[in-house]
C-alpha positions as protocol buffer text, in pm:
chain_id: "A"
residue {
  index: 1
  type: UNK
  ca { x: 2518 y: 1457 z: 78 }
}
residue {
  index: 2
  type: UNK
  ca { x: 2160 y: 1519 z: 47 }
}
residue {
  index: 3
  type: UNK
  ca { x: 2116 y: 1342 z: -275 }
}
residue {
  index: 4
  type: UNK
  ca { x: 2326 y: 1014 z: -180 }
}
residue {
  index: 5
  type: UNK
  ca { x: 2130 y: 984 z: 144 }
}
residue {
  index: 6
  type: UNK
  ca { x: 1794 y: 1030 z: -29 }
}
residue {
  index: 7
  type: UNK
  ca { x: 1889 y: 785 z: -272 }
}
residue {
  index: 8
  type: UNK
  ca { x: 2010 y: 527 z: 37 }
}
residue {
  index: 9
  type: UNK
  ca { x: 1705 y: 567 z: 181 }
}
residue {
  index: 10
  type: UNK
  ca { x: 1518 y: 462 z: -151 }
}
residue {
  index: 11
  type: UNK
  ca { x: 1681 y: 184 z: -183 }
}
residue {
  index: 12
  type: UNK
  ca { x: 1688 y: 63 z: 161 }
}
residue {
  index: 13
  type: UNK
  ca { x: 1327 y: 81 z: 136 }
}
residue {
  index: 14
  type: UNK
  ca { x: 1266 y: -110 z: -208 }
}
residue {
  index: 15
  type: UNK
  ca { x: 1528 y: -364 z: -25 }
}
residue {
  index: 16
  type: UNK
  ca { x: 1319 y: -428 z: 197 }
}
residue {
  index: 17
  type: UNK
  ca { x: 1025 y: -498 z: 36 }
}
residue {
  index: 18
  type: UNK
  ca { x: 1243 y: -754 z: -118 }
}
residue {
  index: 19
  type: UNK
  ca { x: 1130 y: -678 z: -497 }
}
residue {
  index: 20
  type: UNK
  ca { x: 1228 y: -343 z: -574 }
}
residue {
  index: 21
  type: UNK
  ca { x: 1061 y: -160 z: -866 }
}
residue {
  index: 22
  type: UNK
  ca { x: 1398 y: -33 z: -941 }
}
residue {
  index: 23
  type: UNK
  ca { x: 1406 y: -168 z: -1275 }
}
residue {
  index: 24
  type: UNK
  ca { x: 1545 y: -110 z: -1646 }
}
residue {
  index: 25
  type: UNK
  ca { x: 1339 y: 149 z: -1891 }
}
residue {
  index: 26
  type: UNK
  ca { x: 1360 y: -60 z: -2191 }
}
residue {
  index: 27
  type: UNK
  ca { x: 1215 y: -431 z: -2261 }
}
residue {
  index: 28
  type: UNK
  ca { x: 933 y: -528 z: -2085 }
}
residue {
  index: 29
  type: UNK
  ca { x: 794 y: -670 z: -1806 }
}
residue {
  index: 30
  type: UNK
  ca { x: 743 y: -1033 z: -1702 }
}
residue {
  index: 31
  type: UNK
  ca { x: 355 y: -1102 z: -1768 }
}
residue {
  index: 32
  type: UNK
  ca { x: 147 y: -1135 z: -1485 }
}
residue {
  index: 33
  type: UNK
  ca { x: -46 y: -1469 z: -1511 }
}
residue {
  index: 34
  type: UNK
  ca { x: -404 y: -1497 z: -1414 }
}
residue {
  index: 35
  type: UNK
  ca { x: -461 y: -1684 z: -1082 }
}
residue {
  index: 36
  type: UNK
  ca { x: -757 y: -1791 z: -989 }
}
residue {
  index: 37
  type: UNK
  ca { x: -826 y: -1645 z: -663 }
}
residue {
  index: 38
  type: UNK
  ca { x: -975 y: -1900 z: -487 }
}
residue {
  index: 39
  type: UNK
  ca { x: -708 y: -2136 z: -516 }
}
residue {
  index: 40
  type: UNK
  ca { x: -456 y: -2189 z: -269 }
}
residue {
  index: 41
  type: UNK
  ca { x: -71 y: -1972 z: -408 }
}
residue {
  index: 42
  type: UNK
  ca { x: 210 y: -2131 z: -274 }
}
residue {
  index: 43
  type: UNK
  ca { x: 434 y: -1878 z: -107 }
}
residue {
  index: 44
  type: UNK
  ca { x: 699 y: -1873 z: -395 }
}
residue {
  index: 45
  type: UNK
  ca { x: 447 y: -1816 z: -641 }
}
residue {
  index: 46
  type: UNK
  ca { x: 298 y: -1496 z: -418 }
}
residue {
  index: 47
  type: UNK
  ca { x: 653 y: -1390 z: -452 }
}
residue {
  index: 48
  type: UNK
  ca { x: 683 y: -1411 z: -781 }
}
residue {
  index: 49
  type: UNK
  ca { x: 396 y: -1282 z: -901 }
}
residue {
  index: 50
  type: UNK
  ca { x: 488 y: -940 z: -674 }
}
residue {
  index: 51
  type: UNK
  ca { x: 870 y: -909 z: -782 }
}
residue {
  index: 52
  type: UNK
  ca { x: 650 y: -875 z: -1158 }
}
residue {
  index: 53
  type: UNK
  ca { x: 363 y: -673 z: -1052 }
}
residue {
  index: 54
  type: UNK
  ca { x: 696 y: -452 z: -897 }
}
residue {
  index: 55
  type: UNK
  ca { x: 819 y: -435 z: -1240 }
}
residue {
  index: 56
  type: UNK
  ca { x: 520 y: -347 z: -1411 }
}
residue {
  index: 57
  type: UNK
  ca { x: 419 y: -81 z: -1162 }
}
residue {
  index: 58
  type: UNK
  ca { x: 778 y: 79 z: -1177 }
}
residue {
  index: 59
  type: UNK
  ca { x: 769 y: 89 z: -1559 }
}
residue {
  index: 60
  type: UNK
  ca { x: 417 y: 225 z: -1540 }
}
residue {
  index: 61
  type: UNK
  ca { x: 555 y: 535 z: -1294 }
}
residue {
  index: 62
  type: UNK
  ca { x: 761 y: 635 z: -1541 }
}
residue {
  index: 63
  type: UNK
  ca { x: 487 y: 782 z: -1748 }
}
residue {
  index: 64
  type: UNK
  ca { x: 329 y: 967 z: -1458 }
}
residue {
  index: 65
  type: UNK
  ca { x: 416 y: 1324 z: -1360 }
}
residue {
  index: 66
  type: UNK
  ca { x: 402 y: 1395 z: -966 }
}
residue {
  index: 67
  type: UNK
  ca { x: 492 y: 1591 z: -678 }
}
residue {
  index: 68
  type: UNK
  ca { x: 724 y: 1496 z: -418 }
}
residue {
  index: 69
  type: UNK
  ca { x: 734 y: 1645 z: -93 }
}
residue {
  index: 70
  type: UNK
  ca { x: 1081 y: 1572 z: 90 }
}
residue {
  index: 71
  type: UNK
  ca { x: 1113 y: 1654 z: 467 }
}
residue {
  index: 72
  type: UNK
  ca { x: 1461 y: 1603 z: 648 }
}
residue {
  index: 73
  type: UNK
  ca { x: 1497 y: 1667 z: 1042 }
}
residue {
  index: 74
  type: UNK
  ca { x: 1806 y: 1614 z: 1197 }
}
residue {
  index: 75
  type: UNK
  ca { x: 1834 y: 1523 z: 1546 }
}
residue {
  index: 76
  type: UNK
  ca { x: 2054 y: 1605 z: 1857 }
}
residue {
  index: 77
  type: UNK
  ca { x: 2147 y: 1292 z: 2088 }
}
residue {
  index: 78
  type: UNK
  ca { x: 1823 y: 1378 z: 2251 }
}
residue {
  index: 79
  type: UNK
  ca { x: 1614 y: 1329 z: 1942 }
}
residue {
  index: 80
  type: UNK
  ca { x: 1592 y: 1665 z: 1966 }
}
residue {
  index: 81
  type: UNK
  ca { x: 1510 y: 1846 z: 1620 }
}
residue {
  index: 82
  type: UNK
  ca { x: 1827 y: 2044 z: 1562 }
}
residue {
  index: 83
  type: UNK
  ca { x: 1742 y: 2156 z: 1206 }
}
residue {
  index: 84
  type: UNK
  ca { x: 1449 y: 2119 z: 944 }
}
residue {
  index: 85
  type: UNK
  ca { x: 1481 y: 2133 z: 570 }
}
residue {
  index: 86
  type: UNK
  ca { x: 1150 y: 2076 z: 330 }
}
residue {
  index: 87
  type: UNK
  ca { x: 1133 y: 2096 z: -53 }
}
residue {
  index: 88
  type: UNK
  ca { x: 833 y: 2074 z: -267 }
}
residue {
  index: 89
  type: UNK
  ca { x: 975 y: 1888 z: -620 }
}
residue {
  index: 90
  type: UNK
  ca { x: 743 y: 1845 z: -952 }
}
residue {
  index: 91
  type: UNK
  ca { x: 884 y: 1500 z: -1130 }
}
residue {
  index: 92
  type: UNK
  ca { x: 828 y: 1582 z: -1473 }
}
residue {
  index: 93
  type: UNK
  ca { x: 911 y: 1392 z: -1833 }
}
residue {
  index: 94
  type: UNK
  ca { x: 1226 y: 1523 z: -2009 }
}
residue {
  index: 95
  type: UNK
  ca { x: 1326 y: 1355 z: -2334 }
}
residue {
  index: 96
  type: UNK
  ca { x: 1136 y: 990 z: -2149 }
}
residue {
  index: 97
  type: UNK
  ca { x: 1386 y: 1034 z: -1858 }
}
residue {
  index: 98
  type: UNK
  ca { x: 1215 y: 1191 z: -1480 }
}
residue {
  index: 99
  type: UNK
  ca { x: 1361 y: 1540 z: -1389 }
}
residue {
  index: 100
  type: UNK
  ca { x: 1309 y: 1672 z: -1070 }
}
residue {
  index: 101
  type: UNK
  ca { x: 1203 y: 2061 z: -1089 }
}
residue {
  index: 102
  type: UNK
  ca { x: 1214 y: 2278 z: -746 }
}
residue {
  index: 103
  type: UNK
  ca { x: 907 y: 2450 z: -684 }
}
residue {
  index: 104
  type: UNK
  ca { x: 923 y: 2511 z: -290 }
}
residue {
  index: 105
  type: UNK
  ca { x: 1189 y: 2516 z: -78 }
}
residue {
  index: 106
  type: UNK
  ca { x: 1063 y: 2589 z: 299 }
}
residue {
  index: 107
  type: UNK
  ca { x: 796 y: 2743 z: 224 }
}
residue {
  index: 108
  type: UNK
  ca { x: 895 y: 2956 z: 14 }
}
residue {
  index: 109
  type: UNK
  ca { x: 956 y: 3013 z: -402 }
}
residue {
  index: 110
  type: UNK
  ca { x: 1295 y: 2864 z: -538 }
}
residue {
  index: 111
  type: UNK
  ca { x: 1582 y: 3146 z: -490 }
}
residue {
  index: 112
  type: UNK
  ca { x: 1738 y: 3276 z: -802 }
}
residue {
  index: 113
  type: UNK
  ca { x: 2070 y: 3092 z: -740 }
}
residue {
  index: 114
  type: UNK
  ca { x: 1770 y: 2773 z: -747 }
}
residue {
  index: 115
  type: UNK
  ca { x: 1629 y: 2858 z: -995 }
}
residue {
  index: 116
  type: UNK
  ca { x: 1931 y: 2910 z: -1208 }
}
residue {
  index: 117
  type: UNK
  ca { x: 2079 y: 2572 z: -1127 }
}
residue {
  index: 118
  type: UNK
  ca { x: 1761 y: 2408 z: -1190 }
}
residue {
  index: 119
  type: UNK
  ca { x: 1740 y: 2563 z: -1515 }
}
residue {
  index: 120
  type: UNK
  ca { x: 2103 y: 2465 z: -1634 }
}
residue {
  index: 121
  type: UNK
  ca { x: 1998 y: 2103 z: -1526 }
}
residue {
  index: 122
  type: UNK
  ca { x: 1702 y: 2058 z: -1716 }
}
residue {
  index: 123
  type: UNK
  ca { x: 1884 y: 2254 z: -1994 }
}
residue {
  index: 124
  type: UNK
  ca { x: 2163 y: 1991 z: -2008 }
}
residue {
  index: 125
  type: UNK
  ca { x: 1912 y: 1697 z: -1992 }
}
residue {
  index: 126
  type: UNK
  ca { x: 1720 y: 1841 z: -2301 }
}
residue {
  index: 127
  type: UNK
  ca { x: 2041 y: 1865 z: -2487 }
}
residue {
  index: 128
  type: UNK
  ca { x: 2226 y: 1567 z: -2365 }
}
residue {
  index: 129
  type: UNK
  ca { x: 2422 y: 1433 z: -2663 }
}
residue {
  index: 130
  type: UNK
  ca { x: 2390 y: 1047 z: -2745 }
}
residue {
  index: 131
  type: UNK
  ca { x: 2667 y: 935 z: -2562 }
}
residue {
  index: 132
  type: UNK
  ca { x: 2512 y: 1118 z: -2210 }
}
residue {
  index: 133
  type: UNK
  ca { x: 2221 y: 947 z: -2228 }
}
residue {
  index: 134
  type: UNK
  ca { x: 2345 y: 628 z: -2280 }
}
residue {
  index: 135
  type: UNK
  ca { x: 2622 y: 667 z: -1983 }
}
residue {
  index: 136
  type: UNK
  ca { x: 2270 y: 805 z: -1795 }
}
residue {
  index: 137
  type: UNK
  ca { x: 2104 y: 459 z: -1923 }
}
residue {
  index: 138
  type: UNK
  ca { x: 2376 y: 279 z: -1786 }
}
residue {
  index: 139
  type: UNK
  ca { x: 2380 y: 399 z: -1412 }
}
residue {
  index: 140
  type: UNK
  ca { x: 1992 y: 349 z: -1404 }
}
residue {
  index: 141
  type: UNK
  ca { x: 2029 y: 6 z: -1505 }
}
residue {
  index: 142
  type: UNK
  ca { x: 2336 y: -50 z: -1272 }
}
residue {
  index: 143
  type: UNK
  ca { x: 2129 y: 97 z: -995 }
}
residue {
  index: 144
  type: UNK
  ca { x: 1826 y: -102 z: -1088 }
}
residue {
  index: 145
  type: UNK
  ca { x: 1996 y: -491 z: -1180 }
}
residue {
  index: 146
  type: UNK
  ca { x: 1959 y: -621 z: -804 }
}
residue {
  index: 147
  type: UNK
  ca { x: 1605 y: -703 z: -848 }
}
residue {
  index: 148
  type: UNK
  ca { x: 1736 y: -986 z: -1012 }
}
residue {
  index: 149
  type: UNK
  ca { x: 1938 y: -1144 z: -731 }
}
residue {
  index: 150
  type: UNK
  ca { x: 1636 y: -1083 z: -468 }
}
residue {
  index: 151
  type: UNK
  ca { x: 1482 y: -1451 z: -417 }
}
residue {
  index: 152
  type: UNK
  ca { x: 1884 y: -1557 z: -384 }
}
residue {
  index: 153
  type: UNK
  ca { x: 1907 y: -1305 z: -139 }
}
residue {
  index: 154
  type: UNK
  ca { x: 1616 y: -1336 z: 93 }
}
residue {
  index: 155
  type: UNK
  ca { x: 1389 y: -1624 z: 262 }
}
residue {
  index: 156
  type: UNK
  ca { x: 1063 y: -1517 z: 238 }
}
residue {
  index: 157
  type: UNK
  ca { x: 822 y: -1678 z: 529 }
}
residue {
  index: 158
  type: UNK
  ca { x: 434 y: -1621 z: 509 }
}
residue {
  index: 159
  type: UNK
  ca { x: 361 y: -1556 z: 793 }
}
residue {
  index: 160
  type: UNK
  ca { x: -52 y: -1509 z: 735 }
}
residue {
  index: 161
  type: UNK
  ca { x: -309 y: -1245 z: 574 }
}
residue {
  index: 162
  type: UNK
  ca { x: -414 y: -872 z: 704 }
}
residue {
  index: 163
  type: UNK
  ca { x: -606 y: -584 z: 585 }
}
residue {
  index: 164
  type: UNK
  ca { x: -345 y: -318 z: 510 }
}
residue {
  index: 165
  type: UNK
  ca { x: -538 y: 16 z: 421 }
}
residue {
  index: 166
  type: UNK
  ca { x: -834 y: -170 z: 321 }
}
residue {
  index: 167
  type: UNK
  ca { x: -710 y: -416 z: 126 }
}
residue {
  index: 168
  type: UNK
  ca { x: -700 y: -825 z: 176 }
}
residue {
  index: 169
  type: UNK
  ca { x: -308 y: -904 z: 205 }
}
residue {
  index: 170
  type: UNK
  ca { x: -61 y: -1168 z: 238 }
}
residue {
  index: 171
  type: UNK
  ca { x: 204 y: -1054 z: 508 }
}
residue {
  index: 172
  type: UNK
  ca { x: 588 y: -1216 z: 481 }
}
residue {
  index: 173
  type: UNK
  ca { x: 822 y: -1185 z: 752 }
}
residue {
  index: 174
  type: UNK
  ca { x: 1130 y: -1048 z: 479 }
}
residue {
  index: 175
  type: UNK
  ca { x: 1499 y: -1222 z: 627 }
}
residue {
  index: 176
  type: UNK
  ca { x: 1835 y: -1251 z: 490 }
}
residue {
  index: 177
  type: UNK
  ca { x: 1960 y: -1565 z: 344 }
}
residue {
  index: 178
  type: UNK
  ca { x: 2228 y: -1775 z: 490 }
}
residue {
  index: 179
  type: UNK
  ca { x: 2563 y: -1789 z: 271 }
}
residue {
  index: 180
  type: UNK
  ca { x: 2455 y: -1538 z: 20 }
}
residue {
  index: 181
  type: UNK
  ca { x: 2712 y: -1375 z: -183 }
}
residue {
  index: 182
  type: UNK
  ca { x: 2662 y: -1026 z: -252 }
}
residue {
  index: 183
  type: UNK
  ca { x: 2648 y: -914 z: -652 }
}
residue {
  index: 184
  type: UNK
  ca { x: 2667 y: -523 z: -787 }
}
residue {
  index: 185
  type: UNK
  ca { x: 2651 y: -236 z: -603 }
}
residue {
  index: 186
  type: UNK
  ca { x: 2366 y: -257 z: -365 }
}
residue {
  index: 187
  type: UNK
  ca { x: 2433 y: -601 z: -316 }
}
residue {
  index: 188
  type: UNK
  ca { x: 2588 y: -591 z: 42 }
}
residue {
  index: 189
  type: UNK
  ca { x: 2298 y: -434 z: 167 }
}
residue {
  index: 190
  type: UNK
  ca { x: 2087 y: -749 z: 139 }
}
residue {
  index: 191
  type: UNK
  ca { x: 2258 y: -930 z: 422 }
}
residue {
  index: 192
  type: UNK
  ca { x: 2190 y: -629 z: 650 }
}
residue {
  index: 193
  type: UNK
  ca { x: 1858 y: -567 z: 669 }
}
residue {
  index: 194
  type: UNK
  ca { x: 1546 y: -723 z: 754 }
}
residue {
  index: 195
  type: UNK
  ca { x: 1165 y: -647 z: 740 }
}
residue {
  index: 196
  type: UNK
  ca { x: 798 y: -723 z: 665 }
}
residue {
  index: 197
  type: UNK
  ca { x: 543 y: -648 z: 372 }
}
residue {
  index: 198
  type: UNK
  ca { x: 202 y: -669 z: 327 }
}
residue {
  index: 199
  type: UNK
  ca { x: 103 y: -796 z: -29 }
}
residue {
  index: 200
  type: UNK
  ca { x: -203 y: -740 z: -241 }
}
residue {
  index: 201
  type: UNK
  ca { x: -407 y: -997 z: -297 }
}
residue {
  index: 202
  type: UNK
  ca { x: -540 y: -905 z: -622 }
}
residue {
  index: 203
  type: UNK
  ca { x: -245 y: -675 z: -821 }
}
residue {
  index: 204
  type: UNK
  ca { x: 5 y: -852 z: -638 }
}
residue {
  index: 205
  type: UNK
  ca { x: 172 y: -532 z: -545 }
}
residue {
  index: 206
  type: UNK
  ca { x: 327 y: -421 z: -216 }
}
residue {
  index: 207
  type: UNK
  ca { x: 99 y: -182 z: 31 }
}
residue {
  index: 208
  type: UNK
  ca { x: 313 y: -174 z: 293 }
}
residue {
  index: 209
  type: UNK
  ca { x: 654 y: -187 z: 381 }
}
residue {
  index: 210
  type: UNK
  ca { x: 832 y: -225 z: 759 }
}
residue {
  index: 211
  type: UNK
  ca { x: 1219 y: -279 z: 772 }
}
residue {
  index: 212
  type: UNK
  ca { x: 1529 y: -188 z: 988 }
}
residue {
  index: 213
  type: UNK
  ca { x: 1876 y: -282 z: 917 }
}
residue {
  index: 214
  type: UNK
  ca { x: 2002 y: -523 z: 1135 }
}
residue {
  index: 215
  type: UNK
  ca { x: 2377 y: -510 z: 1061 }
}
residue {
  index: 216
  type: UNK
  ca { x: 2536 y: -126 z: 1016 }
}
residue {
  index: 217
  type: UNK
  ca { x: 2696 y: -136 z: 641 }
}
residue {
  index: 218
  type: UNK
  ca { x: 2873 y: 157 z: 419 }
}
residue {
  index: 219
  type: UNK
  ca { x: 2766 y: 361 z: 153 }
}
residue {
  index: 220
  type: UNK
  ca { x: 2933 y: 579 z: -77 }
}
residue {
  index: 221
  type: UNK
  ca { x: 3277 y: 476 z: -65 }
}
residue {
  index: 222
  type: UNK
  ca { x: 3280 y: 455 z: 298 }
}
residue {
  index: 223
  type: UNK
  ca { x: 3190 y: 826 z: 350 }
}
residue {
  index: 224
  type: UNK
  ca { x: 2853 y: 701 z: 536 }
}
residue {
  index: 225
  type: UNK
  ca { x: 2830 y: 391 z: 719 }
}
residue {
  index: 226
  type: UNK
  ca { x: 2439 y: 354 z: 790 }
}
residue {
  index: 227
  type: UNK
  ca { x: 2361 y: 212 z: 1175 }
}
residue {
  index: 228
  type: UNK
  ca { x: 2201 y: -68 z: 1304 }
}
residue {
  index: 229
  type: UNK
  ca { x: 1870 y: 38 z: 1431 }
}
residue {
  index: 230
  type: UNK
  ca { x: 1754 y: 265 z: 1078 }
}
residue {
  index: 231
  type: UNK
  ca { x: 1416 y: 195 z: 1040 }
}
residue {
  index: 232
  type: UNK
  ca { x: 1212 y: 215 z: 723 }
}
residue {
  index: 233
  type: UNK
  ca { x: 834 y: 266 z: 651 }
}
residue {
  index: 234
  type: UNK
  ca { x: 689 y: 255 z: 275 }
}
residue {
  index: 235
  type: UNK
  ca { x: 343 y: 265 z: 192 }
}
residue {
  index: 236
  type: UNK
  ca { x: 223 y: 229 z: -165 }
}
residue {
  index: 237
  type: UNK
  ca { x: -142 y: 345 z: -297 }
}
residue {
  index: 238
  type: UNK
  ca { x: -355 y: 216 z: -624 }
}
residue {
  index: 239
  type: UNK
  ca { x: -377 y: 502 z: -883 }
}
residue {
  index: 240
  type: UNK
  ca { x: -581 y: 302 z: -1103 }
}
residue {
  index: 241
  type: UNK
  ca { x: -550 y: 12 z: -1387 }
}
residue {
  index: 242
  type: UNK
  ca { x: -350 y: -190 z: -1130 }
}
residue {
  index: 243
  type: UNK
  ca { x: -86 y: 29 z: -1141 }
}
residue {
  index: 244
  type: UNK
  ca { x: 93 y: 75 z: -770 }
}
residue {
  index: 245
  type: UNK
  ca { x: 269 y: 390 z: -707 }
}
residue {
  index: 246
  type: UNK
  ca { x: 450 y: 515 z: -325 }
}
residue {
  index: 247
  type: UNK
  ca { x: 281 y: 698 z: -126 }
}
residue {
  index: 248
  type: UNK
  ca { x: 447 y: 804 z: 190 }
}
residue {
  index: 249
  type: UNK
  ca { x: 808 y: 739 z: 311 }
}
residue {
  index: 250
  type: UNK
  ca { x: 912 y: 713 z: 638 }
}
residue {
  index: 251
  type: UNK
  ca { x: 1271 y: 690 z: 723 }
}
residue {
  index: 252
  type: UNK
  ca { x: 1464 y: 739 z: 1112 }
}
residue {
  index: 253
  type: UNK
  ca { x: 1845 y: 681 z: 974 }
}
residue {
  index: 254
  type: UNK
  ca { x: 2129 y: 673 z: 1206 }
}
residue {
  index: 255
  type: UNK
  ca { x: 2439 y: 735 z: 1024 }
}
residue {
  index: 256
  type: UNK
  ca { x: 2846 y: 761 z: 1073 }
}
residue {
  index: 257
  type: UNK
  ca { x: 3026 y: 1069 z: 845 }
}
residue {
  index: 258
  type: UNK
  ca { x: 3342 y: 987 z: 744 }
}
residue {
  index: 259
  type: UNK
  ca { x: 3377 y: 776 z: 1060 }
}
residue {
  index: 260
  type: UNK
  ca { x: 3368 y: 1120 z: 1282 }
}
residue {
  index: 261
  type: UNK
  ca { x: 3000 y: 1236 z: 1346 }
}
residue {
  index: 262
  type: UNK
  ca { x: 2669 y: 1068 z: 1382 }
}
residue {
  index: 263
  type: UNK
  ca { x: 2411 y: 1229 z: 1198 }
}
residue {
  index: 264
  type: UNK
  ca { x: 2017 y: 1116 z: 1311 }
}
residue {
  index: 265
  type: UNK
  ca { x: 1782 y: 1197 z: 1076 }
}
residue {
  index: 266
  type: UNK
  ca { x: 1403 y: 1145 z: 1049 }
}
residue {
  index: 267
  type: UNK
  ca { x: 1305 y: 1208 z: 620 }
}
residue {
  index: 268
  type: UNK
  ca { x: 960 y: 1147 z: 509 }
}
residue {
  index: 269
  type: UNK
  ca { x: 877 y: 1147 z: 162 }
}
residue {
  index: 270
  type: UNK
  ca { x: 508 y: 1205 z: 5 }
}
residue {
  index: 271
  type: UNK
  ca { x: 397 y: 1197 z: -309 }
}
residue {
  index: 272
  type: UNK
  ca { x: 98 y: 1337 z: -497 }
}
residue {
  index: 273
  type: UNK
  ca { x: -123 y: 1445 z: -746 }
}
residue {
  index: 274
  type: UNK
  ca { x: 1 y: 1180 z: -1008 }
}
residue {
  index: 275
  type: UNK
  ca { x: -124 y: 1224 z: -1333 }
}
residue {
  index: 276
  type: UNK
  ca { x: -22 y: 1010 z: -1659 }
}
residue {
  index: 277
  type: UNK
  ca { x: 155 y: 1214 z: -1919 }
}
residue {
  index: 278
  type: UNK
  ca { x: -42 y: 1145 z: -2225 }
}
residue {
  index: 279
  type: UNK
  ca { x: 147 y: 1390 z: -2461 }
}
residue {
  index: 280
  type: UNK
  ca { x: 413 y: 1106 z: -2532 }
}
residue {
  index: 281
  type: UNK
  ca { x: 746 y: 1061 z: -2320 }
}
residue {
  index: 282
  type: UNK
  ca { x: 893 y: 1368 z: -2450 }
}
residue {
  index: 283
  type: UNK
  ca { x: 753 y: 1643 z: -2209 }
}
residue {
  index: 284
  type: UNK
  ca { x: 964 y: 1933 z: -2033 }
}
residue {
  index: 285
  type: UNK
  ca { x: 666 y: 1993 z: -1845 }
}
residue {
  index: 286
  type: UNK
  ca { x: 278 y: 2016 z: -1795 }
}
């Protein structure tokens, strides 16, 4: 359950942002054409320009090694904290693919029985025969094809310019379009959420992200249905050479379980200490 939701909430908040850096490994990434800054970008062409920047920076993260520090709360009726759950992962390079390895759990040093299952993981991913990795190929691509069906899916309004942590952006009010027909798997989210983001003016990347879904939709089969109200905060940060990694996310998701209980939970995800692997994409660890 843990990993579908913290999946659901990643992708609710790339959604959102309405150019999702969930993208393919392989080929490249759109080129980012020089503007000159002191002419006047058209809306669409702000857009584009991000949705490739997006690319870029999400092909770029897949070099860098980082830690992520996931915090779950869930929450009585009240709002109430009811129970608390923190781990501490390392995102390291196995054989070019990210594998997350345990390091804290609570507060304290993996258990044995966490240690042993992390082990067999990272084991099996450093042995994974031809025909794994290319089934593992083709659920990352699956999961990452809806950037491709974004400006179909959303009307994108302008709405001005901001500082956003210090940096000159262009803000868009993010809404669903009218008559859009969902494609893939993450397609019928589209119509149910909406939300703004703050754009850089120079990398064209996203540094903020505010969104809620509007509409309560399904996930998983229909084991979770996620609630109208679920309310999404990204922020992104510059770790150099353009590149655009996340920074902090802030999820409060109201959810249905198998159509029985409501489950409220607050996550927030931070990352840190990124640092480019410069041994090659075949690491099992720094």
């Amino acid at each position: 359950m843990g990993i579908h939701i913290k999946s659901t909430i990643q992708v609710l908040a790339v959604v959102l942002a309405a150019c999702s850096g969930l993208i393919a490994q392989s080929g490249e990434s759109p080129a980012v054409k020089p503007e000159n800054q002191t002419s006047i970008l058209e809306p669409n062409r702000i857009v584009e320009l991000s949705i490739a920047a997006t690319e870029r920076n999400w092909l770029a993260r897949d070099q860098y090694t980082y830690i992520e520090r996931n915090e779950d709360r869930r929450l009585d009726s009240l709002g109430e904290i009811k129970s608390e759950d923190a781990e501490v992962t390392k995102m390291i390079l196995v054989n070019g693919a990210r594998f997350e390895q345990l390091i804290e759990h609570n507060g304290h040093p993996p258990s044995a029985d966490e240690q042993r299952r992390n082990a067999e993981d990272l084991d099996k991913l450093k042995h994974e025969t031809p025909e794994e990795r290319d089934v593992r190929l083709r659920k990352m691509q699956e999961n990452r094809s809806f950037l491709r069906d974004v400006l179909e899916a959303f009307d994108f309004h302008l709405t001005g310019e901001e500082v956003a942590e210090g940096r000159p952006a262009y803000v868009f009010q993010v809404t669903p379009q009218m008559g859009y027909h969902a494609h893939g798997k993450y397609g019928k989210i589209f119509s149910n959420v909406e939300g703004k983001i703050w754009v850089d003016k120079q990398d064209f990347a996203w540094i903020k992200v505010e969104g809620h879904v509007v509409q309560a939709f399904s996930m998983g089969l229909f084991v979770a249905r996620v609630q109208r109200g679920t309310n999404i905060l990204l922020e992104e940060m510059c770790v150099g050479d353009g590149v655009w990694v996340p920074n902090r996310i802030e999820v409060r998701a109201t959810a249905r379980i198998l159509f029985l209980k409501n489950l409220d939970v607050d996550r927030i995800l931070t990352y840190s200490d990124y640092d480019r692997a410069t041994d090659g994409p075949y690491l099992a660890g720094r």
